[in-house]
Structures are given as structure tokens and as C-alpha cells.
N, C-alpha and C positions, 0 to 999 in steps of 0.2 A: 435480613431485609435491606432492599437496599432503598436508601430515602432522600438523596439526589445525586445527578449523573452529573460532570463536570467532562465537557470533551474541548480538548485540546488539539488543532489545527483542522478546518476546514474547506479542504479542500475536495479532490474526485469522488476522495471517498468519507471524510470526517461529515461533511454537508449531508450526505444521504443517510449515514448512519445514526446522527443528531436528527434526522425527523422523521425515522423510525423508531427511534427512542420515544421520542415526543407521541408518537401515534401510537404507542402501545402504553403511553399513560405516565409515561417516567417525568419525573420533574430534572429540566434539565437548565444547565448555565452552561454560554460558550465561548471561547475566547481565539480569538485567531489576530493577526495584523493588517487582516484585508477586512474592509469595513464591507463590502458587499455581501457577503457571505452570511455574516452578521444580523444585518438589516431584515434577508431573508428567513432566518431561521426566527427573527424576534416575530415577525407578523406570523410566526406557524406556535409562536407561545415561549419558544426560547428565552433565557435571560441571557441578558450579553453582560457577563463578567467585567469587569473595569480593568482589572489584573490577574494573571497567574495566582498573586497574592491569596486574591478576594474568589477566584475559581477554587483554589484547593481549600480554601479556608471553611465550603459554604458544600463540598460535595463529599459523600459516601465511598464514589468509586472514582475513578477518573480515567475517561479512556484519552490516549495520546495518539494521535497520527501527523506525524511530521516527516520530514522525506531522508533525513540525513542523521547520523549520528551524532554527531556535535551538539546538533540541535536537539536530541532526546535527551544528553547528559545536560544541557542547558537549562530545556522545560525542568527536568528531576530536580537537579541542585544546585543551580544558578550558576551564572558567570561573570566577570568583570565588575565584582561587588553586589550584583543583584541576585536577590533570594531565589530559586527556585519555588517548585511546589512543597517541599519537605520542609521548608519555612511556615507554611501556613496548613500544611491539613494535619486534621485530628487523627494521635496514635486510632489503630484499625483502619485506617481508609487503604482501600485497594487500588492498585493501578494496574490497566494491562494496557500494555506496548505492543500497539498492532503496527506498527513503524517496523517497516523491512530495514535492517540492521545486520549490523554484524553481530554473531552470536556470543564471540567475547563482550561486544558493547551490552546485550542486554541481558547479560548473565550479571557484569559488574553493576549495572543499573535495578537489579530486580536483587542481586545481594546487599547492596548499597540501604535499598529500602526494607528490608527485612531487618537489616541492622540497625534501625531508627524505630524500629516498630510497625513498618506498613505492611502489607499485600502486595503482592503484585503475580503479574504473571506475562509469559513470551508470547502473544497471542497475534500473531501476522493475521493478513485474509488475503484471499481470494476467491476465486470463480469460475464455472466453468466456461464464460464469455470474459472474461476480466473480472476484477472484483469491484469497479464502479458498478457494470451493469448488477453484477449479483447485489453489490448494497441497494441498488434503485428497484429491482424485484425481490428483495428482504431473501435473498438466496445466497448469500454468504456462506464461503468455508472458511472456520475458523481452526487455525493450526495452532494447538497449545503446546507450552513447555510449563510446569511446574507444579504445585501441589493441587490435586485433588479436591482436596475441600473447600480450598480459593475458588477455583473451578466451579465446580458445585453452588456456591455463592452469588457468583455473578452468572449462570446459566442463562436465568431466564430475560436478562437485558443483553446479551449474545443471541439469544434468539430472537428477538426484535428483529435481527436484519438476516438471520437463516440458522437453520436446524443442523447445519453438518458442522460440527462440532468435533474432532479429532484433537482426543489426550496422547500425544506422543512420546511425553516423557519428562525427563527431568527440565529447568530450562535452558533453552540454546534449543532445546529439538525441534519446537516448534518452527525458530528462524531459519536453522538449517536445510529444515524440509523445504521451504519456503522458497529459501536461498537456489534449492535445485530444480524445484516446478521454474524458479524463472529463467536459470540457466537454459533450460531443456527450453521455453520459450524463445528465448532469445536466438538460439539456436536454428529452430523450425521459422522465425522472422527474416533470417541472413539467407537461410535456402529459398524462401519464397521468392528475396527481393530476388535473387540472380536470376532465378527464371522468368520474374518479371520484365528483368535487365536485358534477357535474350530474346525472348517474343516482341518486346517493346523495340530493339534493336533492327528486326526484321518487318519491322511495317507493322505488327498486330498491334489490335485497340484491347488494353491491358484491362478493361472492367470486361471483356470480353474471355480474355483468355483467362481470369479467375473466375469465369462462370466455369468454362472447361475444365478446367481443374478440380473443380467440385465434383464433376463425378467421373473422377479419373482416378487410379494410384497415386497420384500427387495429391489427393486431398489432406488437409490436415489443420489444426486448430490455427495455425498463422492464416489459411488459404481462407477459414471460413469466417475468422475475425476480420479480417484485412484491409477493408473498410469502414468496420469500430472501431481498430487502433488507431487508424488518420483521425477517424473523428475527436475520440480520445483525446488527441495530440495540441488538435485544435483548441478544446478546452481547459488543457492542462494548466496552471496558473501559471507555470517558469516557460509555456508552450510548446514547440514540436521540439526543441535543445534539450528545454529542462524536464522531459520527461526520456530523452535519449540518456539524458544525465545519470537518470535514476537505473535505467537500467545497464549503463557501465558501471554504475557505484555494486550492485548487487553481482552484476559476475565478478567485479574485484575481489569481494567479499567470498565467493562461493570460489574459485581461484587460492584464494589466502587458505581457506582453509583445510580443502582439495591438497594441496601441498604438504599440510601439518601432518594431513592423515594417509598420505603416500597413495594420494585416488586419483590416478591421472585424467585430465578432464580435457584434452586436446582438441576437440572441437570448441569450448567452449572457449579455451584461451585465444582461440583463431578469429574468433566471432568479435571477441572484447578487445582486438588490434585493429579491425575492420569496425568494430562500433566508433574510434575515435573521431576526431574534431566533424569531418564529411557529414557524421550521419545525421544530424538534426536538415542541414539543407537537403541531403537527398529526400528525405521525408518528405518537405517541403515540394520537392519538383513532383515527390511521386501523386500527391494528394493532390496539387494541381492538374495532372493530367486525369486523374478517376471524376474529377468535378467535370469535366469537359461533358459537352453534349453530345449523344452516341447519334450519329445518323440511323 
């Protein structure tokens, strides 16, 4: 049974799936460093945790969503003198790590806590609009890696925010699988923009020419997302950089590991040379021009 939720970073997607939680009855504590987030989740019932400490000290399970690696082995077991969460939660408490990572990172973080006595498991999301939208329509996919019965456990607060639920395997599998829906994103993003690049280059009005495109052979999830992700971008907390950030850090990730296992991924390394320092301002130019007013 689980008998209180403790979620760790609130942002696109921690904020949605913290008041999903809440709306299916969960007793929940939250903690992040941005006070706004905060505020809102306490007026929906939330308790806002004073610390990591006082989070894990007070929670059953604990879901983590943070954007970086560093930063999940931080949350886990602290850094520069300060205690993590394995400082304060009770042997049996579970953790699952829906933080897009590297699969070494959440394999050592999810052994790390097995060998202290916790749970845990590799549990990414996403969606088929992105996984903001799916956490704000409780249509979440959640992509597992690790034991079954853990799994099993936390089920039904995983369904809270959606019902497709994939046991993939040991853990790493979950992140891996993860690591490659975004690669393949990332990928269908880079072809849209050039087209975008070419029409827009020739005089055409670019909210125009992705209407076209919708119902052409060029359709495809970049074409029909493509002004969610602006919006997205917009809202992102580190903004239109720090979520370009996020998804360089993820092909690096999917790239390293591509390597290890002799799976050559050449689109996707062409993409992640092309996503560097430029892309957050191209972003920025592109999303200004789709706001313009269409005669």
C-alpha cells in the first residue's frame, strides 16, 4: 500500500503529475527550488517539504524528475556534505527515476539503492504529443526497467497520470528505450526545421506551409507537434536553451551508448552536431515568426 507520494522536481512534467497524484487521492509532499511551482501545488492540497531531508523522511515512494544526471545522483545521495534522500527515508521505500538519463547513471543509482535497502525502478515517460501534454491529459507512457513486483506496487499511482505502462526489462531498459523514441524525435525535428528553412527562404508563410504538410508525405509527429514544442519551449523553466539542452544531453547519451553496442546511429550524430550552441536562438526566431499574424 502506498501511504505517501514524495515527488522530487517540478517542473513540465513533475507539476502535472504531482496533481494527478493529488486527484486520485494520494497524500502527497513536494519539493523543488522554484518557489512558484510550490505555491501552486499547496493550494491543490500538496505539502511542500522544507527539505529533501523532511521529503524522504515522511514519503512511501518517491518519484524523481530532474533534468540531468548529476542532479539524480545528488537528489539520491547527496553531494558537497549534504545528505541526499537515502539519508532520511525508511528501509522499503521506493524510488522510481522517470529523469531521462543515462542508462549507466540509473542502473548505479537504482543498484546504489537496493544495496541500502530501497526500491527503486528506471521508469522514463512520455507521449504520444510529448509527455507534458500526456501528463496534463493523465495519458502518460511509462517505460520500465526492473523488478516486477516493485512495478506491481506502485501501479496504481503510475496510473494516476496514464494506463500504458511497458515492463521492458531489467533496468537501463526502460532509459534506453527512452533514450531512442528521443533520438528518432530529435531527428524528425532537424528534417522539419530545413524544410521549414527552405519554404521560409522562398517567400512562404511557415504556419502555412505546415498546414500543407499535414496532409502530404511529409507529415510526421515533428510536423503535427511543431507548434506544441515552441510552445513547450516557451514554458520550459531553463526556456527555449535549456530544453535544447536537454535534448543534446539525451542524444549524447543515446550516441555513448550506440557506440558500446556497435549500433551505428549516423543520423542521429549529424543532428546532435547541428543541435549545438545555434539551436535554442533558432528556436527562438522560429516561434517568433509562427506568432506573427497570418493575413
Amino acid at each position: 500500500m502506498i501511504e505517501a507520494v514524495g515527488v522530487v522536481g517540478l517542473g513540465n512534467l513533475g507539476e502535472p503529475m504531482a496533481e494527478n497524484a493529488l486527484a486520485a487521492g494520494f497524500r502527497i509532499a513536494v519539493f523543488d527550488t522554484r518557489r512558484e511551482p510550490l505555491d501552486r501545488l499547496a493550494r491543490r492540497g500538496a505539502r511542500i517539504a522544507s527539505s529533501l531531508h523532511d521529503l524522504g523522511s515522511s514519503s512511501s515512494v518517491v518519484q524523481i524528475l530532474v533534468g540531468h544526471d548529476a542532479q539524480l545522483e545528488s537528489v539520491v545521495f547527496g553531494s558537497q556534505g549534504s545528505g541526499g534522500l537515502v539519508a532520511s527515508m525508511a528501509p522499503g521505500t521506493t524510488v522510481l527515476v522517470h529523469s531521462t538519463v543515462h542508462p549507466d547513471t540509473v542502473t548505479r543509482v537504482v543498484r546504489g539503492l537496493e544495496e541500502r535497502g530501497f526500491s527503486a525502478l528506471d521508469a522514463p515517460v512520455s507521449g504520444e504529443h510529448g509527455a507534458e501534454a500526456a501528463a496534463r491529459a493523465r495519458e502518460m507512457t511509462f517505460l520500465i526497467g526492473g523488478r516486477a513486483s516493485v512495478l506491481d506496487a506502485v501501479r496504481p499511482l503510475l496510473e494516476a497520470s496514464g494506463s500504458r505502462i511497458h515492463h521492458l526489462g531489467e533496468v537501463g531498459a526502460g532509459t534506453l528505450t527512452k533514450l531512442a523514441a528521443n533520438a528518432m524525435t530529435l531527428v524528425l525535428m532537424e528534417s522539419t526545421r530545413e524544410a521549414l528553412r527552405l519554404v521560409r527562404s522562398a517567400g512562404i508563410d511557415v504556419a502555412t506551409a505546415l498546414e500543407v504538410f499535414r496532409h502530404t508525405s511529409g507529415r510526421s509527429w515533428a510536423v503535427e507537434n511543431w507548434q506544441r514544442m515552441h510552445e513547450l519551449a516557451a514554458r520550459h523553466p531553463g526556456g527555449r536553451q535549456g530544453l535544447s539542452d536537454l535534448g543534446f544531453k539525451d542524444l549524447g547519451h543515446a550516441l555513448d551508448v550506440a557506440r558500446r553496442l556497435e549500433a551505428p546511429l549516423p543520423l542521429a550524430a549529424l543532428v546532435s552536431q547541428l543541435m549545438e550552441p545555434r539551436f535554442g536562438e533558432e528556436n527562438e526566431a522560429e516561434s517568433a515568426e509562427l506568432r506573427k499574424p497570418r493575413p
